[in-house]
Structure formats: C-alpha cells, structure tokens
N, C-alpha and C positions, 0 to 999 in steps of 0.2 A: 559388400559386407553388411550382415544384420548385427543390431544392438537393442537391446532394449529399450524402450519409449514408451512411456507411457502407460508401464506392466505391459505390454504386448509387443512383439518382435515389431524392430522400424526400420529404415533405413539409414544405413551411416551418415550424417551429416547431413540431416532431412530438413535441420532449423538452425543448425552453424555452420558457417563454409569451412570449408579446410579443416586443420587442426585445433581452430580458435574453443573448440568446447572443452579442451586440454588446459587451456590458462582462464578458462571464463567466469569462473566465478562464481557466484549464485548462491553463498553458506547460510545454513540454517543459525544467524547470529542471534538466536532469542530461541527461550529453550520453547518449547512445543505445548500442546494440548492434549488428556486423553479422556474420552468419553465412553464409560461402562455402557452404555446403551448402543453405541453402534459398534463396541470393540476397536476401535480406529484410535491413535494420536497422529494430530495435525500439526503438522510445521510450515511457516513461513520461510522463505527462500528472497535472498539478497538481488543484486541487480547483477548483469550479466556486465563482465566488462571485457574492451576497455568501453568506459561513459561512452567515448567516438561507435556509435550505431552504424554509423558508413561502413565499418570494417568489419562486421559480422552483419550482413542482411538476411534474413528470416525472423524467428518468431523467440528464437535460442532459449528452448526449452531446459532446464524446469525454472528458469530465472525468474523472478518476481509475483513465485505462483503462491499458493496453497498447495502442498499434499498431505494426501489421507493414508496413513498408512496402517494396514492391519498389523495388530502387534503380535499376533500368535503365528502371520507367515513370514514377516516382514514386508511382505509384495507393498507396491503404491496401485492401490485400492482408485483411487482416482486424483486429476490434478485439476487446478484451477489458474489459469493466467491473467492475470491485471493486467499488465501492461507489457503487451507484448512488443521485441527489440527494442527496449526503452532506452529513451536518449537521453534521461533526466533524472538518473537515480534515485528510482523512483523502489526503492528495496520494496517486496512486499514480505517484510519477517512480521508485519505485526498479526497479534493473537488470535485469534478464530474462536469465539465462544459460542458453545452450542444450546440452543433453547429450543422448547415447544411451542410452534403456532399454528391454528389450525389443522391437529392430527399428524404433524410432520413433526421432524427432527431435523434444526436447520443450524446453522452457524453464522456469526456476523461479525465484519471484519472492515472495521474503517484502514482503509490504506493511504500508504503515505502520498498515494497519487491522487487524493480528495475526494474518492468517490467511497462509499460503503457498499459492501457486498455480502447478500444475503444468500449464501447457497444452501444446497439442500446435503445436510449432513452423510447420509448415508450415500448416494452416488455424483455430490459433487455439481450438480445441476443448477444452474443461476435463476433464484427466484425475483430477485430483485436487487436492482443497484442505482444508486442518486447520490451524487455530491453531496458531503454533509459541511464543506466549505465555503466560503461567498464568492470565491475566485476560482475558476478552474482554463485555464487557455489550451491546454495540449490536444484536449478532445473533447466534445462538444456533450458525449453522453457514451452511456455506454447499450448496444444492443442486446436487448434481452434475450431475441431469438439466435443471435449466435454464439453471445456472448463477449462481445469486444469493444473494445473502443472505436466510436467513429473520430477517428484523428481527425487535426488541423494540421496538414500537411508544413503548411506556411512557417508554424510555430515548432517544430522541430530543427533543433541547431542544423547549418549545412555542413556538406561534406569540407574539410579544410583543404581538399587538393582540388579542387572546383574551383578557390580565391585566387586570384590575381597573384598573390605572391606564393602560394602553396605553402602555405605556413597559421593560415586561422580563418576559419568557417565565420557567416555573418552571423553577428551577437541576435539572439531573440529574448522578447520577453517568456517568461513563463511560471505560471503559479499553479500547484505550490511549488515553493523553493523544495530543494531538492532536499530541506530539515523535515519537510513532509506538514500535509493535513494533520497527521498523525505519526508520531514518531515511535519512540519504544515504547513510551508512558502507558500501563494497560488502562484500558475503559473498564468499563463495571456493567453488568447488566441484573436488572430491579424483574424478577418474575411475579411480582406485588402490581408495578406500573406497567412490565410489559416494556420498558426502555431502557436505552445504551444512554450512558452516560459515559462522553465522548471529550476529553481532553483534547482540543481542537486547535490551530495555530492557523492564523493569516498571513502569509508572507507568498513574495514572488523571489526571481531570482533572474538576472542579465546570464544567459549562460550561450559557451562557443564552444566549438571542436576546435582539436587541434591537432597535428601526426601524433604516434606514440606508438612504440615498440616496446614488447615484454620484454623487462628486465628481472628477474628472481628475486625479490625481497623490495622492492619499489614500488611507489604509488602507481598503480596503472588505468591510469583518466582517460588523458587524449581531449580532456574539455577545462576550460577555464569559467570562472562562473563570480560574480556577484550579489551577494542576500540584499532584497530591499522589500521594505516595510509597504502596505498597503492602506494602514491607514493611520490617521494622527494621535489615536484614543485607544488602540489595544491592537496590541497581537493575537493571544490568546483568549479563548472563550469555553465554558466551559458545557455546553449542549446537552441535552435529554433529543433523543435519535427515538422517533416511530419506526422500526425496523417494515414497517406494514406498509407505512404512506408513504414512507421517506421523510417525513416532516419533520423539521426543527419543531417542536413542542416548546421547549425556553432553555435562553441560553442568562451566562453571567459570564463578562465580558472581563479580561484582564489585561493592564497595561503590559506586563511579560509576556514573552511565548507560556504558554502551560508544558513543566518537562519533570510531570510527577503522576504517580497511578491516582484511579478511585476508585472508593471502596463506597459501595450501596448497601444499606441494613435493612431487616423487614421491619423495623419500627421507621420506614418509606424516609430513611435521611442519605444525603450526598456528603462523602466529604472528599476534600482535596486540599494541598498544598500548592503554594503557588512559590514564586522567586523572590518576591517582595517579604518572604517570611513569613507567611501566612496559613493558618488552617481555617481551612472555610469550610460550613456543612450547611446545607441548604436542604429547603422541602422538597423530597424528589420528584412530586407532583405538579406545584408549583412552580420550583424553583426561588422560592424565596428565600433570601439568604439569611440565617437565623442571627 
C-alpha cells in the first residue's frame, strides 16, 4: 500500500509499525505561522504517542516536526524532525519565526528538546542548531549534515517488558524535563539586534516506561516521570539567542520557570512577565534590566 509522506508517494508504515500511526498522535496544539515572502504557513506538530517509544520503533513521522505548508495548494511543501521517535515529550508545536540573514530566508525555533533550530525557510534545509539551554542529556548535538540528533542511547527510558517484573522500564535522568527548554511561551525576535529573545526554563526530569494500551478518551503515556529542579537560584532565564553563532549574548535569570511570551520593540527594549508578578523590560542589546 502507498500513502502519502512527505508530499510524495511512501510506503505504508515506513516510520510506524502496524496501525500505531492511527492512534499516534502528533496535533498541531499552537496555532501556526505565515510568511507573505515564501507563501508557506508553518506549524508545529506534538509528540507521537504512546510516551513508551519501545512500541512504535522508527522515526513516526510528522511527530515533533515543523511543517511548511503552501496555503494556495495545501501540499506540505517540506518537513522538519527534531526529535525523531521521542521518548520524552519532547512536542515540537512551538513557533517558527522567519527572518532575513545573509540573503536567505530562514526561520528559528527553540524547541522544547533544548536545542534551537535554524532552517532555511523556503525548502526546509538545517542551517544551524545549538542547545540554547545549560542541560541537555538525551543527545549530545545535533548533526548538521543530516540533520539529527546524535542520541545517548543510555539515557533514553528502557523498554518496560525487558524488566524483571514486565511492569516498568529503568528510571533515567533527563533534561529538559518533558515542561520543555521552551514551552508554549512565544520568543520575540529584534531584526534591529538580529536576536531571539528566548523565554528559557532549566529543569530535568526522573522519567520510566511502562505497558499501555489505547484506550478512546484516556491518557495514553506508557511512561511515568518526575520534575526536578537543576539548580538552587533559578529555573527560568530569560536569553538574547545569536541565531548565527548560537551564542547566549545575555541572559536574566529568574527564580520561576518563565511561562509567559516577549515582545521586542524597535526602540531595542525586551519585555516580559514573569510568575513572581512581574513585568520586566530590559536593554535588548545589553540586557540590562531597566
């Protein structure tokens, strides 16, 4: 049987086994982006489930991607995969915003798997990607030339019927917590400075497999999991992102996670809200906090 993948004819069940691409998951839960210059809106796409990765092995496409979608055929114009058969819901819905550097037309998208990713707007192509968080355990980096994660095999939860009792997979650490580098909260990007200003969260998370069968209207996991803090002075931080170098330029650091947007103005200011009841606007250059 052929299907569609990728705008172009694929093989049935090329990146889900069985019927798992039926119940799996993957919803565009954050509304999308669209860009008058390449005719395209981009949407983020959720994590494939169930969490348990042992039960769907392949890549279970379009799960935690980016697509580019042209709006006058509808076709998907091209995809993009962060993390492919994520074991860590690691959703990739958040925003794609598109900017000029270098004669290109590109888009940048901090995901909730820690890394930011710079593709190339019009066909989708990985210019650059770098952890924009101080923790990352699951994969070490990401490959430019083919685009992926080099995983830590180690650090992906195990299969639960592998255990001694067939009832829960060994506990791993892993950061970020599955709340994400970056969660809904959108960034902002300053075409004055040329940077993302990056609503950022430090956390890890104790997380395990465990069996699960689809049930119609039920949580469907298959993993148990623990949030734990990383350091004693902040979760939250809130970053200016070199989409070019990858470099943190300057951060201001907040005792809460950050789980609020920012807004950049051309008169070069940051602002943001924090949990503590705060609105903060700082120099976007600097980062001094006014």
């Amino acid at each position: 049987g052929k299907k569609i993948e990728n705008g172009i004819s694929g093989t049935t069940n090329q990146t889900w086994p069985g019927d798992l691409w039926k119940t799996g998951g993957a919803a565009t839960w954050l509304g999308g982006t669209y860009d008058a210059k390449t005719g395209m809106a981009y949407f983020g796409t959720g994590q494939p489930a169930p969490w348990n990765s042992h039960l769907r092995q392949g890549d279970n496409l379009f799960s935690c991607s980016t697509v580019a979608i042209d709006v006058k055929t509808g076709q998907i114009k091209w995809s993009y995969q962060s993390t492919p058969n994520d074991s860590w819901d690691f959703d990739g819905v958040n925003e794609f915003i598109t900017f000029d550097q270098d004669g290109k037309r590109l888009g940048g998208k901090a995901d909730r798997n820690g890394f930011f990713y710079v593709l190339d707007a019009t066909n989708g192509k990985l210019e650059n990607a770098f952890p924009f968080v101080k923790k990352v355990t699951w994969a070490t980096g990401i490959d430019l030339k083919t685009g992926r994660p080099n995983f830590v095999p180690e650090n992906r939860p195990s299969d639960p019927t592998s255990g001694a009792d067939g009832k829960k997979g060994s506990s791993v650490f892993a950061a970020p917590s599955f709340l994400g580098g970056k969660n809904q909260m959108p960034m902002a990007y300053s075409p004055d400075t040329k940077l993302f200003y990056v609503p950022s969260n430090e956390w890890g998370m104790e997380i395990w497999n465990e069996p699960v069968t689809y049930k119609k209207g039920a949580a469907y996991l298959g993993a148990g999991f623990t949030i734990k803090t990383l350091n004693d002075d902040y979760i939250g931080a809130m970053r200016a992102i070199d989409p070019k170098t990858g470099k943190i330029v300057w951060e201001v650091k907040n005792g809460a996670p950050l789980w609020g947007g920012v807004l950049t103005t051309a008169g070069n200011l940051v602002f943001w809200g924090t949990p503590e009841g705060l609105l903060k606007a700082a120099d976007a250059k600097t980062g001094k906090v006014m």
